[in-house]
Each structure stands twice: as C-alpha cells, then as structure tokens.
NUZAFI-783345 format. One record per residue (C-alpha): residue number from 1; residue in three letters; x, y, z. Coordinates in steps of 0.001 Angstrom, whole numbers. Example, Ala and Ser with C-alpha at 12.3 -4.5 7.8 and 13.67 -1.06 7.14 Angstrom:
(pt 1,"ALA",(12300,-4500,7800))
(pt 2,"SER",(13670,-1060,7140))
//
This chain:
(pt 1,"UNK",(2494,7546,-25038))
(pt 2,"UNK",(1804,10517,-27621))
(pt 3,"UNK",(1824,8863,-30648))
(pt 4,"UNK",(1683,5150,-30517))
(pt 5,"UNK",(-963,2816,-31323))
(pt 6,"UNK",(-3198,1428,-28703))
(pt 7,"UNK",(-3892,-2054,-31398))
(pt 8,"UNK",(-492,-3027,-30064))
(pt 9,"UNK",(2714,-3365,-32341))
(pt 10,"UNK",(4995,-5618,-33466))
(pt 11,"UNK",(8152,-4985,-33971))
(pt 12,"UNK",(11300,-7437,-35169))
(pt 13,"UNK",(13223,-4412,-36471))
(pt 14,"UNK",(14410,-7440,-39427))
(pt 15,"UNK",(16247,-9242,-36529))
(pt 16,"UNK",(15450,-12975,-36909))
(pt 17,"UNK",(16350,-15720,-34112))
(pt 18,"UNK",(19487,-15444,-35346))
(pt 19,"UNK",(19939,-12273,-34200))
(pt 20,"UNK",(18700,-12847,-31083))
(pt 21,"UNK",(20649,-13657,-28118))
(pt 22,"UNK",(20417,-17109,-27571))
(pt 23,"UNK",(18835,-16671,-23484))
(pt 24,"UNK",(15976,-14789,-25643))
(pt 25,"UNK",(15123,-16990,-28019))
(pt 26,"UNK",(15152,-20063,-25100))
(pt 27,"UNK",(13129,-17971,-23025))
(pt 28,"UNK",(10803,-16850,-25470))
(pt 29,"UNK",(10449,-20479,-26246))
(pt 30,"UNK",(9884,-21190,-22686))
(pt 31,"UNK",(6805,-18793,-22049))
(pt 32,"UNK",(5576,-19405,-24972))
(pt 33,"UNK",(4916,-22916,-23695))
(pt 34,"UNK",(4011,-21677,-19920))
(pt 35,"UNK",(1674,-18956,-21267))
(pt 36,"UNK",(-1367,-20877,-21039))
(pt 37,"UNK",(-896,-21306,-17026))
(pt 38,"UNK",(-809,-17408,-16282))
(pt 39,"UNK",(-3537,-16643,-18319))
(pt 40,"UNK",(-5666,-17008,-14693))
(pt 41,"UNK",(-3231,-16059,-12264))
(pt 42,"UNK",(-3520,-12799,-14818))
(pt 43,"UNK",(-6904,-12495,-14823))
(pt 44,"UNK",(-7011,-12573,-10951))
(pt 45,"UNK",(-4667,-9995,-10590))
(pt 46,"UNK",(-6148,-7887,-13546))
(pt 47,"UNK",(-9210,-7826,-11136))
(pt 48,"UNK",(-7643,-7028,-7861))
(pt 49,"UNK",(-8521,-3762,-6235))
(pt 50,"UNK",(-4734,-3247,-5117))
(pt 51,"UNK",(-1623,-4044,-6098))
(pt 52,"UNK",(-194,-7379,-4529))
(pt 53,"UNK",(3660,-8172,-5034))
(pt 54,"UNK",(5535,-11088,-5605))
(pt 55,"UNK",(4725,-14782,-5294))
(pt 56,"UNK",(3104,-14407,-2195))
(pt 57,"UNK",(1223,-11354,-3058))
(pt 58,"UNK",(2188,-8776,-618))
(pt 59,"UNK",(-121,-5716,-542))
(pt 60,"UNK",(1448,-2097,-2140))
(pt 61,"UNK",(-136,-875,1171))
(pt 62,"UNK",(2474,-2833,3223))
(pt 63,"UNK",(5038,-2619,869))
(pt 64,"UNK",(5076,823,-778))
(pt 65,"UNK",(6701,228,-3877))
(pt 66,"UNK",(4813,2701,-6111))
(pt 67,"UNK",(5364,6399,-6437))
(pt 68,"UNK",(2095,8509,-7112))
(pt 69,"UNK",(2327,7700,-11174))
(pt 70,"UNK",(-705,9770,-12408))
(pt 71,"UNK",(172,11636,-15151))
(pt 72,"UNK",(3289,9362,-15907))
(pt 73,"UNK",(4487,8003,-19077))
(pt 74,"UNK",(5288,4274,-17838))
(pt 75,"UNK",(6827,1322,-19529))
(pt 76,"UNK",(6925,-1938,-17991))
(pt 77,"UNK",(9662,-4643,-18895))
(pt 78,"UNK",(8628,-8063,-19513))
(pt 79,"UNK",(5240,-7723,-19298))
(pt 80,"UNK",(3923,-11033,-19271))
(pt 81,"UNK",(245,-10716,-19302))
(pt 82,"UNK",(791,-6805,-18275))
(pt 83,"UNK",(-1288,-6999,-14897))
(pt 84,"UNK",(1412,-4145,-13955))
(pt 85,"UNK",(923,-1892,-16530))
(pt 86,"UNK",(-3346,-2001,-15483))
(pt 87,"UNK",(-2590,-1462,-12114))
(pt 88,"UNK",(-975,2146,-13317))
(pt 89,"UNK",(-3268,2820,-15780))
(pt 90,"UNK",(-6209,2914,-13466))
(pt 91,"UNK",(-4136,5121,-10941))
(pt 92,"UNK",(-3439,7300,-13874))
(pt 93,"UNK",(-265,6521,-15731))
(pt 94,"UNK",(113,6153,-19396))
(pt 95,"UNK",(1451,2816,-19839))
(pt 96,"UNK",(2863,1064,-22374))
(pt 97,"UNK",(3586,-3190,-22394))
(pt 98,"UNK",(6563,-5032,-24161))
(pt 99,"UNK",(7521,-8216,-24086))
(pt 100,"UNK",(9160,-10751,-26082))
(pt 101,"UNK",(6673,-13672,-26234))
(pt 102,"UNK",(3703,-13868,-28704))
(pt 103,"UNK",(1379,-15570,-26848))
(pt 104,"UNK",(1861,-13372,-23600))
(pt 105,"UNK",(711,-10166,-25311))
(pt 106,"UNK",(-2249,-12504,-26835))
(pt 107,"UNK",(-3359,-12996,-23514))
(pt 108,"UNK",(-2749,-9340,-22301))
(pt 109,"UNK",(-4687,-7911,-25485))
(pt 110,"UNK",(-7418,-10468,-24538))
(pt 111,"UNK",(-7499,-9485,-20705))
(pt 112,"UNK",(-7590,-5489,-22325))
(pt 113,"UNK",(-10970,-6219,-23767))
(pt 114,"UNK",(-12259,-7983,-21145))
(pt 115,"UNK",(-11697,-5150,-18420))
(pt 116,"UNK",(-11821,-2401,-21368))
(pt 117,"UNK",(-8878,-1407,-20277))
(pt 118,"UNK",(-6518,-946,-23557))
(pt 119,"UNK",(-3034,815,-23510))
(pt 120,"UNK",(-66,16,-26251))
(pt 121,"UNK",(1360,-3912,-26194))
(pt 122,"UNK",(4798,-4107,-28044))
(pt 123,"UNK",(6470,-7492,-29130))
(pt 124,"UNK",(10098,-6898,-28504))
(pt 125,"UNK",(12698,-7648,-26143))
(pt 126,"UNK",(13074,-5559,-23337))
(pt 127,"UNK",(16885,-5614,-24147))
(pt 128,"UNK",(16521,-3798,-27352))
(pt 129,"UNK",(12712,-1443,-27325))
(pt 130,"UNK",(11801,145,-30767))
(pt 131,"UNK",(10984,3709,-28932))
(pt 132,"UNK",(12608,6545,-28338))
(pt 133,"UNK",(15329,7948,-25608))
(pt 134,"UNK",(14243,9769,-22612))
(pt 135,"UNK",(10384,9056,-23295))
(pt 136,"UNK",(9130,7405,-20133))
(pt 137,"UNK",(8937,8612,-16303))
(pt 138,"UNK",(8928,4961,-14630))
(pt 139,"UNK",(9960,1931,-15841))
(pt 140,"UNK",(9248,-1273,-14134))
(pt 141,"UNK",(9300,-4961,-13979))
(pt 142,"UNK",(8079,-7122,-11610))
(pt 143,"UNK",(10321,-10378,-12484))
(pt 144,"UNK",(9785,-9960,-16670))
(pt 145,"UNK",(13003,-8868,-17290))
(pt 146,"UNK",(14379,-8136,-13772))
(pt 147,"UNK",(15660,-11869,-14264))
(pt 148,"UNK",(14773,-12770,-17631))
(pt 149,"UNK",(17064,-10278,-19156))
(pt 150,"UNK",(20436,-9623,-19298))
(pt 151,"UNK",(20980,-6828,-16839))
(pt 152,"UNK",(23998,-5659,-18843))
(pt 153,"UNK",(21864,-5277,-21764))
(pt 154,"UNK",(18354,-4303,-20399))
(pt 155,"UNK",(18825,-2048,-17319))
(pt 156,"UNK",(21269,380,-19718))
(pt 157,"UNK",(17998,350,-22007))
(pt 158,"UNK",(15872,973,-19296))
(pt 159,"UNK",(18341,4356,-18545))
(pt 160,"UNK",(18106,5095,-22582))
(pt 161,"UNK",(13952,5296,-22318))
(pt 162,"UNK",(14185,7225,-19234))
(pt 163,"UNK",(13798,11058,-19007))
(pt 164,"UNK",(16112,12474,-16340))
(pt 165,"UNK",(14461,12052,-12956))
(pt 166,"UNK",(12707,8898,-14301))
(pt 167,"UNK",(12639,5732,-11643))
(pt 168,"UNK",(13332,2285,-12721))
(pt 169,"UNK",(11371,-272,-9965))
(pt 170,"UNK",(12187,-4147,-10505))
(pt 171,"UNK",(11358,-7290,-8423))
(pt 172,"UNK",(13320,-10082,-8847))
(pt 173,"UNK",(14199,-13419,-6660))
(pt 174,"UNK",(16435,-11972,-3747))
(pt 175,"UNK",(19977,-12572,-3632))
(pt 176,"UNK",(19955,-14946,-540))
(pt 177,"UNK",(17115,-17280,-2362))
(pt 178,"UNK",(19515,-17471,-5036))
(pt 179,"UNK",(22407,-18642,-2812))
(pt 180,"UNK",(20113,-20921,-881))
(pt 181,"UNK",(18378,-22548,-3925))
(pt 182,"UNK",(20025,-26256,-5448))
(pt 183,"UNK",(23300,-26116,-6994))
(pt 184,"UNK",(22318,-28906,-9128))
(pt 185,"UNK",(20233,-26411,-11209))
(pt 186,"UNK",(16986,-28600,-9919))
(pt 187,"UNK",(14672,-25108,-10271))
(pt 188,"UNK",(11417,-26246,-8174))
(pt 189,"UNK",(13850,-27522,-5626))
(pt 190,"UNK",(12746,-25981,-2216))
(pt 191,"UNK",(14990,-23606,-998))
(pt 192,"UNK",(17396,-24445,1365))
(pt 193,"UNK",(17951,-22861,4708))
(pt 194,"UNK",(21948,-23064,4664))
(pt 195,"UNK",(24198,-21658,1670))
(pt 196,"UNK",(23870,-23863,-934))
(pt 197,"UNK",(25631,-21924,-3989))
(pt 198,"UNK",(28572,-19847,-4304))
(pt 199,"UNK",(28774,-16485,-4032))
(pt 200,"UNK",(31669,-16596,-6424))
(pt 201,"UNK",(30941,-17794,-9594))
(pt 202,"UNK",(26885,-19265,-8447))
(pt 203,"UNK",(25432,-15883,-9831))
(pt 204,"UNK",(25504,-14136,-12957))
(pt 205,"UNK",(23651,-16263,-15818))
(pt 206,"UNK",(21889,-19191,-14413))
(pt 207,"UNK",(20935,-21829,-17476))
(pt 208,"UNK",(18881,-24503,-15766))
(pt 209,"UNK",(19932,-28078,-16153))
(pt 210,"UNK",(16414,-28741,-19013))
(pt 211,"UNK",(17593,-26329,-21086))
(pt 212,"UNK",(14123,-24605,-20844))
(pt 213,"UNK",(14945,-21432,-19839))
(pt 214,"UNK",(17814,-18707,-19005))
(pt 215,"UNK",(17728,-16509,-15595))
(pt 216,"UNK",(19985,-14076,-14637))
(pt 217,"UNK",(20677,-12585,-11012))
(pt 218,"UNK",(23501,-10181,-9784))
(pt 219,"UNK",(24930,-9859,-6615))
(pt 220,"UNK",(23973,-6731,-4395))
(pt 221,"UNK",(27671,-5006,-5592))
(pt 222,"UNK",(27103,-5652,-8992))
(pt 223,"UNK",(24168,-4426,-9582))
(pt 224,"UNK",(24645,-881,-7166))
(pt 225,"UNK",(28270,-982,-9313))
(pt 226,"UNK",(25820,-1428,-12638))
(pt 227,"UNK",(22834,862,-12020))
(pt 228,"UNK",(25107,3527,-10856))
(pt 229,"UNK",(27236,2809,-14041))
(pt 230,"UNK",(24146,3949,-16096))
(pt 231,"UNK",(23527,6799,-14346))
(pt 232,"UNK",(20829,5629,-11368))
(pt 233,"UNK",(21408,6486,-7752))
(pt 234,"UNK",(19831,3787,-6110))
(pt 235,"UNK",(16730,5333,-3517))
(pt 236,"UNK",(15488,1944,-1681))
(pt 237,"UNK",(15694,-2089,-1396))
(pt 238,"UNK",(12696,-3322,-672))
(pt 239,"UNK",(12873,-7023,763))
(pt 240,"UNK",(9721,-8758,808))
(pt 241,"UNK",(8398,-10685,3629))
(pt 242,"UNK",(5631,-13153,2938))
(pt 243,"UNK",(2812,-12550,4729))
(pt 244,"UNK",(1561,-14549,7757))
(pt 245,"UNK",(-849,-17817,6788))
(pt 246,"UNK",(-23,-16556,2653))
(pt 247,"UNK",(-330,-18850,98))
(pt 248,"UNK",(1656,-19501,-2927))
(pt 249,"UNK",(1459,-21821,-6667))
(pt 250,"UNK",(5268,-21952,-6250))
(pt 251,"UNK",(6765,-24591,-4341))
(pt 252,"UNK",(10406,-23821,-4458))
(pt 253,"UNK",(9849,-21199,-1481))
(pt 254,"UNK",(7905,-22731,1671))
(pt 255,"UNK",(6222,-19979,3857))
(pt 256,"UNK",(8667,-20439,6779))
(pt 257,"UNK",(11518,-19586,4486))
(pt 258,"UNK",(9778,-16428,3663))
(pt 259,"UNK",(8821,-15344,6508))
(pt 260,"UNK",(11992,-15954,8255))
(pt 261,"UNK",(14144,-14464,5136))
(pt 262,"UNK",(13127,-12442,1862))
(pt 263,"UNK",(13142,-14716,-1045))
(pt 264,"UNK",(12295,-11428,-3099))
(pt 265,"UNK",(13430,-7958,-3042))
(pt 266,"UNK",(12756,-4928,-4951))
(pt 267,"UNK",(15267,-2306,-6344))
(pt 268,"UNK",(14372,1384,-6757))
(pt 269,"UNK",(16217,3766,-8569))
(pt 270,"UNK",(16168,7083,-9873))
(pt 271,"UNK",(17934,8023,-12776))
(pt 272,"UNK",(20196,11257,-12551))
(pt 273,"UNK",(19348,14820,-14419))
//
C-alpha cells in the first residue's frame, strides 16, 4: 500500500487493555501463548507452491476461492503468521498483515526474512485498523478474525477499508460444526454427528468453559442479514470437503465427519459501488 512502511507498525492509537474489548484482550492473551505451535505449521505453508485451505488443507485448485489478485491492494484480517498475505504477494497483490497479537507478527516478520518476502505487518485489531477508508481491493481472513472477531464490529470495518467493488473472502468453522460440536463448551471435543447445540441461543459469542479464549459464529441469516447490512451482496459459499485419506493436527473434526459434512465454509462477498 502507497505509503506505508514495509518494517511493520505498531499501532495502539493510546487505547490500553482497558479499552479493549474484553474477547480481544482474552484472545490476544490466548495466541500469545499458542504462538509458538504455528510457528511450523507457518513455515510449511509459507513454503507451499499453492494455496491449501482450512484444517485439512484443501487445494485453491479444487476449491477456487481466490480471484486473480495481481495488481490488488489486499489486507488480510487476523493474520496470524500471515501465510495468506504471501500466498498473494507472490501472485501479485500488494498485501498488507494486521493482527492483534505480538508474538504472531514476530513470527510473520521472521518467516518475511527467511523467504525474503517482506510486505507491511500492523499490530492492531482487526475490529478497529489504523488505515484509511476505501483503500484495499480484497480483504480476507482465513479463520483470524472470521471467528476471532466480533462480526458486528469487524466485517463493518472490513466494508470501511474497502473501495467499491472490493471482495471480502473469510473461512471460518461452518455453521453445522458449530451445532454439532459439545454443548458443554469442551472445545477439542470431537464433533458430533447429531445436533448437539441450539440453533437458538448456541451461536453468537461462544466463551469456552477455560476462559482461554472468545469465538464468535453467526448463523447463515445473520450473517447474509449483516453483510448485506454493510453494503456486500454476497457472490458464493464455499463449503469445504476434506479431502479423501487428508490429514489433520486438529482432533475435534475426524475425517469421516468431513467428508460426509463441511466442518468449514467460506463466504464471498463483494461490496456494492
């Protein structure tokens, strides 16, 4: 982006903790303490060839998630150790990383100079980005702040950044997962395969029972109601099927689930001019 720092800022804008919404500051706290596990799982997919999706890695040739981006101002949401944002840069896009967590951007910065491959890292919370309106053509998040954010909060900032015409892309846990996972808020709990929490009242902000972390998932009509609310027509919903004989670090989901139901999904919207 024209004008910002490849070194990577930080930015607190003088908001302390106390500022912060309190699902930040636990999740912040959360990866913060998790970082240290991704910093291979982001290595490996700083070195893939092609994009792979989701837990269970599911090609971009199978599942077509990506426009053509070259040329494109990008921003991606969350961006952990920003695996995403490397993938667009070497197809062409202009990309630019935020996420809340310190020691997730170290390891992005670190994985920059190891594939000298550098683009701007911002420290801020995808709810609130220091940068100005209508300055990106995609945003995206794959999980980041698809579930770690408030969607009432982030996907109207994700509309603010976004020039007219601009696509927002986000994977998060499908809704069905969600309503087949433990209703005792046990969160490596295998998924069930029978309705295990309520529609009514089982969605919205999901605090698990250690405290550790917040998560937030909408139903399908909320979220068409909310993206459509911030001006997005919705183009596509992607649901991802694991592939046959995949592998995954993530118990929760065994491979028959997924290949017998989606336990992720992808939305794809377009933001009207």
């Amino acid at each position: 982006m024209p004008g910002l720092s490849t070194s990577g800022v930080r930015y607190r804008a003088g908001m302390t903790d106390h500022d912060l919404p309190d699902h930040v500051v636990a999740n912040r706290a959360f990866w913060t303490t998790e970082a240290a596990a991704y910093v291979a799982p982001g290595r490996r997919n700083w070195a893939a060839a092609e994009p792979s999706w989701g837990i269970w890695g599911v090609p971009e040739s199978e599942a077509r998630i990506l426009p053509d981006v070259a040329g494109l101002d990008t921003i991606e949401l969350g961006c952990g150790t920003a695996y995403v944002s490397a993938w667009l840069a070497r197809r062409g896009a202009r990309p630019v990383g935020v996420d809340v967590t310190p020691a997730q951007l170290e390891t992005a910065r670190t994985l920059q100079r190891e594939y000298g491959l550098v683009f701007p890292l911002l420290e801020a919370s995808a709810e609130v980005v220091p940068l100005p309106d209508a300055s990106f053509d995609l945003a995206i998040s794959e999980y980041g702040a698809a579930i770690w954010c408030d969607p009432y909060r982030w996907i109207p900032e994700a509309a603010r950044l976004l020039r007219p015409g601009g696509r927002l892309v986000f994977l998060g846990n499908s809704t069905l997962s969600m309503l087949c996972s433990s209703d005792d808020d046990a969160e490596d709990e295998p998924l069930r395969e029978q309705l295990v929490r309520p529609f009514f009242g089982g969605l919205g902000r999901i605090a698990w029972s250690d405290g550790s972390s917040v998560e937030f998932h909408l139903g399908h009509g909320d979220m068409i109601r909310l993206l459509r609310a911030c001006g997005f027509e919705v183009e596509n919903l992607v649901e991802l099927r694991a592939p046959e004989n995949a592998t995954t670090r993530y118990a929760y989901v065994p491979l028959g689930w997924a290949r017998h139901w989606p336990c992720e999904e992808v939305w794809i919207a377009r933001k009207r001019g």
